[in-house]
KOLRO-640573 format. One line per 2 residues: for each residue z, x, y of N, C-alpha, C. Coordinates in steps of 0.001 Angstrom, whole numbers, plus 500000, padded with zeros to 6 digits. Layout:
Z,X,Y,Z,X,Y,Z,X,Y | ...
This chain:
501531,486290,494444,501439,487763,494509,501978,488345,493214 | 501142,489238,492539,501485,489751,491467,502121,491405,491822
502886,491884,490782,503343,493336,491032,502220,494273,491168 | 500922,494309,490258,500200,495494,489856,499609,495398,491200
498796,494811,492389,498549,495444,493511,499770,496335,494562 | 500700,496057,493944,501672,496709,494199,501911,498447,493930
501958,498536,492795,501990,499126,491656,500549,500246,492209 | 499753,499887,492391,498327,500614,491937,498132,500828,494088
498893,500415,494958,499018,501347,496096,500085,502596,496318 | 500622,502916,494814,501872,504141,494681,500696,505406,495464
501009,505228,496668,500182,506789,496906,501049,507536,497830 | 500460,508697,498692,501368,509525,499435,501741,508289,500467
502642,508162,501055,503089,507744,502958,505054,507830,502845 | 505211,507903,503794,506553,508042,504253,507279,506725,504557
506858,505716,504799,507401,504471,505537,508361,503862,504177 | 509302,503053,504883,510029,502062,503795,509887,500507,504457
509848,499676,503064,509627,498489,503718,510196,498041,503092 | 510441,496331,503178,511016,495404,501958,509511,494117,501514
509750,494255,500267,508662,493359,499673,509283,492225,498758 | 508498,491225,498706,508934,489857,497791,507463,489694,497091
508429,488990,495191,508285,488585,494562,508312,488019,493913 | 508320,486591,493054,508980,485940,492370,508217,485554,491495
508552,486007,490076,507455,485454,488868,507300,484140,488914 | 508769,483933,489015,508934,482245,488514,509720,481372,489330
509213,480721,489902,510159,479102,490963,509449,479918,492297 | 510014,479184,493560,509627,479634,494809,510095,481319,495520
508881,481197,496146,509560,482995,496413,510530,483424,497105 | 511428,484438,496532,512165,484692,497441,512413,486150,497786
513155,486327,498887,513304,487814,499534,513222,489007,498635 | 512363,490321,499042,513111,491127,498208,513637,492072,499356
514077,493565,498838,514253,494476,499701,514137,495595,499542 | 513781,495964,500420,513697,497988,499908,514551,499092,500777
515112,499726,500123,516252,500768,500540,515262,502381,500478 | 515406,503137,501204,514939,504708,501837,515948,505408,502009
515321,506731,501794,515667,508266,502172,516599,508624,501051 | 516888,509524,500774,517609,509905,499892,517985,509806,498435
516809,509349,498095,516617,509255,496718,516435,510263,495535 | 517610,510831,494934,517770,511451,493915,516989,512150,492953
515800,510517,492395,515359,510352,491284,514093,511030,490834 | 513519,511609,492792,511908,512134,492348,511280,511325,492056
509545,511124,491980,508640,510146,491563,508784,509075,490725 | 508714,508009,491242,508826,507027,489668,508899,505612,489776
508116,505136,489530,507284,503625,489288,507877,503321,488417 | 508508,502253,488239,508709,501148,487350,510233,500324,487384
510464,500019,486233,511974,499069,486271,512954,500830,486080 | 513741,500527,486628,515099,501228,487032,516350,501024,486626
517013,501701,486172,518336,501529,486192,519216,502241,487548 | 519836,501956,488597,520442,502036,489159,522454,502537,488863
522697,501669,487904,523885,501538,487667,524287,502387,486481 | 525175,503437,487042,524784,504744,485994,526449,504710,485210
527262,503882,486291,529193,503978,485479,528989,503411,484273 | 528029,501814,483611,528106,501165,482621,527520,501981,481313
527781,501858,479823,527573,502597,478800,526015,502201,478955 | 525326,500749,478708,524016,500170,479156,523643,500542,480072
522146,501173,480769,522187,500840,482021,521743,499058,482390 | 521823,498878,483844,521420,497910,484516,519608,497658,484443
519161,497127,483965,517500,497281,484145,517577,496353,485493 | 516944,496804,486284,516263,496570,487939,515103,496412,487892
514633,495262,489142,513221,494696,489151,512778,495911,490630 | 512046,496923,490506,512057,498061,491461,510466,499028,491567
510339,499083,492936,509208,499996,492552,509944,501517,493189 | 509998,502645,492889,510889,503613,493406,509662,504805,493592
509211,505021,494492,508281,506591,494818,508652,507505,495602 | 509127,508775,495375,509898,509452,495557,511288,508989,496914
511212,508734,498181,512333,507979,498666,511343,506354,499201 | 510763,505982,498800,510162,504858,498963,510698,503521,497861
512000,502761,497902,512236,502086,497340,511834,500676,497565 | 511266,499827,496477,511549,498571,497010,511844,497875,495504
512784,496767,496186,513672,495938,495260,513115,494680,495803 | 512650,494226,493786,511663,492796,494266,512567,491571,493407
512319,490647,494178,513299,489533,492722,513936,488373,494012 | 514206,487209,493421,514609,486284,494290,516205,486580,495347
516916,485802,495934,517894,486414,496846,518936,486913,496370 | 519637,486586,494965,520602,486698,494189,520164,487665,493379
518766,487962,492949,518650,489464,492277,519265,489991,493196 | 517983,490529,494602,517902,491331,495292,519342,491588,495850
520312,490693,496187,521441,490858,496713,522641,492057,495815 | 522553,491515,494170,522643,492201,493160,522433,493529,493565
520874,493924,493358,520499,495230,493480,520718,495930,494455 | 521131,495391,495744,521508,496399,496897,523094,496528,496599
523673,496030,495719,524862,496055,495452,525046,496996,494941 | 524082,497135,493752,524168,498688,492455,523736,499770,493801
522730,499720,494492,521664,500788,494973,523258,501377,495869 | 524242,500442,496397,525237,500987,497629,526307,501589,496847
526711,501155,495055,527785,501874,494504,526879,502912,493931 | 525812,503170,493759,525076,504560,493193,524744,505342,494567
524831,505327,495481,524825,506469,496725,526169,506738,496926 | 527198,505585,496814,528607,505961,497374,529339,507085,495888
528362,506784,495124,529120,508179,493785,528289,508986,493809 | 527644,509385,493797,526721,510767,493572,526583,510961,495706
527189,510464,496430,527584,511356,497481,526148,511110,499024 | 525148,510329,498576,524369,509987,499596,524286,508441,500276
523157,508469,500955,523308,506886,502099,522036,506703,502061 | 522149,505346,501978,520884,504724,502634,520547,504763,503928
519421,504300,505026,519210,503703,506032,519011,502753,506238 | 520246,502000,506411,519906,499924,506723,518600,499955,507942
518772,500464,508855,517851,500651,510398,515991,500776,509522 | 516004,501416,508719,514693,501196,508151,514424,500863,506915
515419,499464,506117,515059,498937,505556,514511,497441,506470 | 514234,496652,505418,513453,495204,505985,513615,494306,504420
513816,492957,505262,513269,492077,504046,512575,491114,504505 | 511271,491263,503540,510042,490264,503722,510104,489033,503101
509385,488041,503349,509315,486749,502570,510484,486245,502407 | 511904,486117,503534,512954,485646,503123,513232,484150,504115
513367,483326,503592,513710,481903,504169,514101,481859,505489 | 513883,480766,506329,514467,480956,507534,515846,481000,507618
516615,481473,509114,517956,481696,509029,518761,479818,508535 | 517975,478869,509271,518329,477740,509091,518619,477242,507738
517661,477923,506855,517392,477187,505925,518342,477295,505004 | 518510,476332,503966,519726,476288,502899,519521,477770,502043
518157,477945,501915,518547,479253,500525,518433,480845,501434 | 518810,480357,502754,518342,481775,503366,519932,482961,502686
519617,483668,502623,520757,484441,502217,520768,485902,502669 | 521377,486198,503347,521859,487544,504335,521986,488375,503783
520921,489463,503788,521024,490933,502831,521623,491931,504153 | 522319,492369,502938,522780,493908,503851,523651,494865,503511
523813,495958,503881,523889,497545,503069,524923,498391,504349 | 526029,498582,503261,527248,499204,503738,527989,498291,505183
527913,496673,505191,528443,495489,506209,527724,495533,507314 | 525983,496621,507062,525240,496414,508330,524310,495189,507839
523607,494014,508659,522750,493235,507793,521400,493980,508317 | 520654,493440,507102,519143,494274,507321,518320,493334,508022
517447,493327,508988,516278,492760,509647,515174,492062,508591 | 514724,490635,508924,513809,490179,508570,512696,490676,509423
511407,490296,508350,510010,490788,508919,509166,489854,508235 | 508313,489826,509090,506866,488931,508368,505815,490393,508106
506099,490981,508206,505130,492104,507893,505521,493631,507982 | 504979,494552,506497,505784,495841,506572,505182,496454,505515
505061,497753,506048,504388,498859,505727,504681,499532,504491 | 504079,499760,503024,504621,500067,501938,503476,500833,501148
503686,502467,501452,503043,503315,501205,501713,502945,502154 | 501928,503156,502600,500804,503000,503713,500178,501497,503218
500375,500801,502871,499491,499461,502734,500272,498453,503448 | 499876,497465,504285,500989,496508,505226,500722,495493,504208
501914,494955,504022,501970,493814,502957,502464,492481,503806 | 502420,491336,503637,502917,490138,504045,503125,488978,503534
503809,487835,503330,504681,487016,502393,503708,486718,500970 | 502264,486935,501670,501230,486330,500587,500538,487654,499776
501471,489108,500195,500876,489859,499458,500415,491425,500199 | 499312,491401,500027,498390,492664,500755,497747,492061,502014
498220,492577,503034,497400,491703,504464,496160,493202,504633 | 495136,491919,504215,493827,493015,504119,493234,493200,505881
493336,492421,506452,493154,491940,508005,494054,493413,508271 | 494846,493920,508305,496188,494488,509186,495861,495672,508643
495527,496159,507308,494794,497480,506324,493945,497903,507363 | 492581,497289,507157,491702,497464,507779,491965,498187,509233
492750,497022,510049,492649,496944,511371,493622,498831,511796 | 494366,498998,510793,495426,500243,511122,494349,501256,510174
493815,501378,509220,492835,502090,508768,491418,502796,509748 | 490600,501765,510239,490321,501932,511328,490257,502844,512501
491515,502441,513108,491866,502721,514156,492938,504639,513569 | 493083,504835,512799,493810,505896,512380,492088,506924,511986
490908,506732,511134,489921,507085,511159,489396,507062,511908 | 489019,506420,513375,488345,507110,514441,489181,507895,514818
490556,507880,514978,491087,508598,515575,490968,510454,515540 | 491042,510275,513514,490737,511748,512809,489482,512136,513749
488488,511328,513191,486782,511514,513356,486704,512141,515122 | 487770,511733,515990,487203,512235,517666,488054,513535,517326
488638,514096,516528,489491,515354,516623,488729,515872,516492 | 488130,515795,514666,487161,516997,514204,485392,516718,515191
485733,515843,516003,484043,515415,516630,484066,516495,517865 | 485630,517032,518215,485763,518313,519577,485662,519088,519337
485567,519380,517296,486020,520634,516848,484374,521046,516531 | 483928,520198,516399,482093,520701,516165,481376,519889,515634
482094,518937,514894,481422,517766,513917,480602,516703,515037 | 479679,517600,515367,478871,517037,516446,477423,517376,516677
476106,516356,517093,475107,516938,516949,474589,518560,517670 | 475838,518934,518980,475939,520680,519346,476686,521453,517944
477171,521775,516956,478075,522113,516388,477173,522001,515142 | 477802,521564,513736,477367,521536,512544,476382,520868,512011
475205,521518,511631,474399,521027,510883,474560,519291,510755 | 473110,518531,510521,473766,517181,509920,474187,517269,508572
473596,518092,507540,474013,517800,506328,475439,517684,506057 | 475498,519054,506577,477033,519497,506804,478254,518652,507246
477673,518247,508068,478357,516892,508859,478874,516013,508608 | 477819,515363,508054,477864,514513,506756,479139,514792,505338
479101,515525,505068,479414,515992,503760,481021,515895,504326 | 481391,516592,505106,482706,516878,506036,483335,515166,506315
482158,514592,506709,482974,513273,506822,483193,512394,505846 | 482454,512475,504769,482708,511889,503519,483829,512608,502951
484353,513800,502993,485509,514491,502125,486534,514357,502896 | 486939,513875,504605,487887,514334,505204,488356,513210,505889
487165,512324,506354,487307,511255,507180,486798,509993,506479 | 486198,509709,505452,486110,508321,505014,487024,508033,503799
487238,509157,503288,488772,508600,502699,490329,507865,502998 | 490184,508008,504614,491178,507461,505646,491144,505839,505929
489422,505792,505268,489096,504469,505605,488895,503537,504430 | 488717,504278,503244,488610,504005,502057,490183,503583,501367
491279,504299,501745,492436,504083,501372,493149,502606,501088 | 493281,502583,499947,493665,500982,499538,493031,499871,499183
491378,500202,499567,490437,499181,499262,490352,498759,497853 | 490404,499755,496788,490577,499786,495313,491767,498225,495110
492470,497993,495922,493109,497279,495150,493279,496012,496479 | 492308,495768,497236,492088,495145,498273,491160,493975,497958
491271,492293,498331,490706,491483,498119,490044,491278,499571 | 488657,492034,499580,488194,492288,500949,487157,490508,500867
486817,490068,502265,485872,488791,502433,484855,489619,503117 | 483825,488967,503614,482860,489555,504420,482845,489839,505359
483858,489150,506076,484180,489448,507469,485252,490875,506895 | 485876,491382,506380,486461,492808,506392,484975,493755,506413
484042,493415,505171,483706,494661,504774,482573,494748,506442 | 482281,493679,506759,481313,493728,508029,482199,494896,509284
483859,494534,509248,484351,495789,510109,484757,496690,509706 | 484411,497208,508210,485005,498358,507649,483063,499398,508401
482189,498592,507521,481096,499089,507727,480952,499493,509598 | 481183,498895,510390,481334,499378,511943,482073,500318,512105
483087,500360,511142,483991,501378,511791,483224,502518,511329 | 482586,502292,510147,481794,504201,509457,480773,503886,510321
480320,502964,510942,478351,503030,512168,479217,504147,513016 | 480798,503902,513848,480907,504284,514855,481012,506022,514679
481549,506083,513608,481660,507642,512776,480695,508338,512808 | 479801,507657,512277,478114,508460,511752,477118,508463,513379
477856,507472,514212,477350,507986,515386,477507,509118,516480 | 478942,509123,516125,479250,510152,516613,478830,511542,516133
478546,512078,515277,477624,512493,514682,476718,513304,515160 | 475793,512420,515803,474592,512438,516267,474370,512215,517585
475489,511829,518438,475604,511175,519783,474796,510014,520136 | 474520,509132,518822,474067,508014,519120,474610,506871,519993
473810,505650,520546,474553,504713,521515,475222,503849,520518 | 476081,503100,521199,476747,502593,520327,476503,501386,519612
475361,500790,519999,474474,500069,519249,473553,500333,518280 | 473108,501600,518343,472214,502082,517810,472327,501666,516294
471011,501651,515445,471431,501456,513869,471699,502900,513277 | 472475,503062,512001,472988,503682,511110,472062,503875,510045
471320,502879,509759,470852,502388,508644,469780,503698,508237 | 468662,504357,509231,468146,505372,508933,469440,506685,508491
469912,506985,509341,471112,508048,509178,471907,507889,507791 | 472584,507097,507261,472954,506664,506178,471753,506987,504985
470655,506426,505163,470118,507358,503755,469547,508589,504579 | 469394,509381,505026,469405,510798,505319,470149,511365,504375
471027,510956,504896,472774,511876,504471,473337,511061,503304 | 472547,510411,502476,473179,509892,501342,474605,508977,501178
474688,508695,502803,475793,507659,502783,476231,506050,502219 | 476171,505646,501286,476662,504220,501202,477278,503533,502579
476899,502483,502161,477621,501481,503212,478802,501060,502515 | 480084,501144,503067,481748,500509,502976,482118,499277,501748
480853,498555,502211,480921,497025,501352,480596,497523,499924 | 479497,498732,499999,478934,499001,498268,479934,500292,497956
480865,500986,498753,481377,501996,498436,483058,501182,498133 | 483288,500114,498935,484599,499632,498155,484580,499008,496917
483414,498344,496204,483220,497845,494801,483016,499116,494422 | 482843,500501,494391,482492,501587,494046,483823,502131,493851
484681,501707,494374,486301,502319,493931,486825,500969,493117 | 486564,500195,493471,487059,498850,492582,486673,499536,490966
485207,499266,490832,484703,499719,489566,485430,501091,488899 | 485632,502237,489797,486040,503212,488960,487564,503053,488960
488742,502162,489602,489560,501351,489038,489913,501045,488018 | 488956,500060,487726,488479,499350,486720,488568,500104,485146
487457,500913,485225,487288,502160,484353,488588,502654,483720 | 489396,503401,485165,490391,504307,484393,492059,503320,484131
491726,502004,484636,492581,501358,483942,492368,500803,482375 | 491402,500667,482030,490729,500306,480874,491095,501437,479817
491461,502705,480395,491799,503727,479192,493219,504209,479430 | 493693,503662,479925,495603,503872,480343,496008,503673,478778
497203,504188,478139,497715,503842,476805,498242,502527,477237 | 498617,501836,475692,499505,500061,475688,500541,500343,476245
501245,501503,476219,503055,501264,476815,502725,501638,477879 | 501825,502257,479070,501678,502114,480283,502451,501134,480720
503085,501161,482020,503738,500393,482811,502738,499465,483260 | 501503,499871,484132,500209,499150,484236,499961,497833,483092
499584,498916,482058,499283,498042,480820,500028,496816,480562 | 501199,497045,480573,502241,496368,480098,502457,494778,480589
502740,495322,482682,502544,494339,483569,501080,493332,483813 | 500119,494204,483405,498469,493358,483171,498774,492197,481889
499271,492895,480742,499235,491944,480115,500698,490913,479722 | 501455,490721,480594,502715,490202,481075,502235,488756,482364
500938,489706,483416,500765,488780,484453,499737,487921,483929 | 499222,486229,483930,498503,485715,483437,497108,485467,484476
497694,485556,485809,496750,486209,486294,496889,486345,487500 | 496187,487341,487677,496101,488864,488890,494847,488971,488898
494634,490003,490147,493459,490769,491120,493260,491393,489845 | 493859,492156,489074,493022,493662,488433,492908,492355,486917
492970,491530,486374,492644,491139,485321,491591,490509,485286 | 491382,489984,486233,490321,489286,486903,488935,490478,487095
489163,491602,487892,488266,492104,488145,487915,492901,486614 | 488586,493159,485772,488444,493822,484460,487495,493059,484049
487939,491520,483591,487000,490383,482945,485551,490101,483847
């Protein structure tokens, strides 16, 4: 698992999670600390430790209270160390109760090592939510995206489907247009940096049949396939290489000291170097 799929899901969500990384040797735990974060927006390495004349450089992704601290058990242990003397001076707290650490050894095991913040210990997880993307020891769990993507987009789609977005109610064009600006972006979210197989894009594409049926009050078998070019809809599978590509694009014109930039050409290889080449 490289940082930049990391990195390139910085979007709106509220949740805190803990994530692992390890450039180099076997992986180990990281962790992420919430709420009350000072610093306002901001991606990248961190300094935490504000008493020393140097600061501390930290292995960190920080979005507005969305922290996570990546690095083997002895970083990460480190960094919740700085993260607990920089709240206890400038006067705020963490929440141990909704931090997590992912990818950390079993309790048995020799390198397991016990994180935890103000003598509470923090909960292990095999899986956890980070900016809305569920991540798991191997990365981005595209299976678990999908499956909570999904199920959060029909959900939108039966609200606005009571509100009129229905063949009694609005026009199809209209319809159409409304669900591409309001409701397939719900479903689209994260795919840009998602290593989808065929079996995803086959249930991303069902989940927009069940959308576009509703629609129209079609059965639930019914095909899409006429309706879709009506209304100028792509299918999921050609509309997620369609965010991949324009990805692609506006990473290609980021400046060299970009943080992006920097980490692309730092990682030897990753999802986004790969898809560039």
């Amino acid at each position: 698992m490289s940082l930049i799929p990391l990195l390139r899901s910085a979007a709106s969500a509220t949740t805190t999670s803990v994530l692992s990384v390890s450039p180099s040797g076997p992986p180990g735990p990281g962790a992420l600390v919430a709420d009350g974060l000072p610093f306002g927006p901001l991606v990248g390495t961190a300094a935490l430790s504000s008493s020393s004349p140097t600061p501390t450089p930290i292995n960190s992704l920080l979005y507005a209270d969305d922290v996570a601290l990546v690095g083997s058990a002895s970083e990460v242990r480190h960094m919740l160390d700085l993260a607990q003397i920089h709240s206890l001076t400038l006067g705020y707290k963490w929440s141990p109760p909704k931090c997590a650490v992912l990818n950390a050894p079993s309790p048995g095991s020799s390198r397991f090592v016990q994180m935890s913040l103000y003598g509470q210990d923090l909960p292990t997880t095999e899986e956890f939510t980070y900016l809305g993307v569920p991540f798991d020891g191997k990365g981005i769990s595209v299976s678990a995206m999908i499956k909570h993507r999904s199920a959060s987009t029909l959900a939108a789609m039966a609200q606005l489907h009571s509100m009129g977005l229905n063949r009694q109610g609005f026009p199809l064009l209209l319809s159409s247009r409304l669900f591409a600006a309001f409701i397939r972006p719900k479903l689209e979210y994260g795919l840009a940096i998602a290593r989808l197989t065929r079996k995803d894009g086959e249930e991303l594409n069902r989940a927009q049949d069940r959308c576009l049926r509703m629609l129209v009050g079609g059965h639930r078998t019914a095909s899409t396939v006429v309706l879709r070019h009506i209304t100028n809809l792509p299918s999921m599978t050609f509309r997620a290489a369609t965010l991949v590509l324009k990805f692609c694009l506006r990473f290609s014109g980021l400046p060299d000291d970009c943080l992006l930039s920097l980490l692309s050409s730092s990682v030897s290889s990753s999802l986004l170097t790969q898809l560039v080449s």
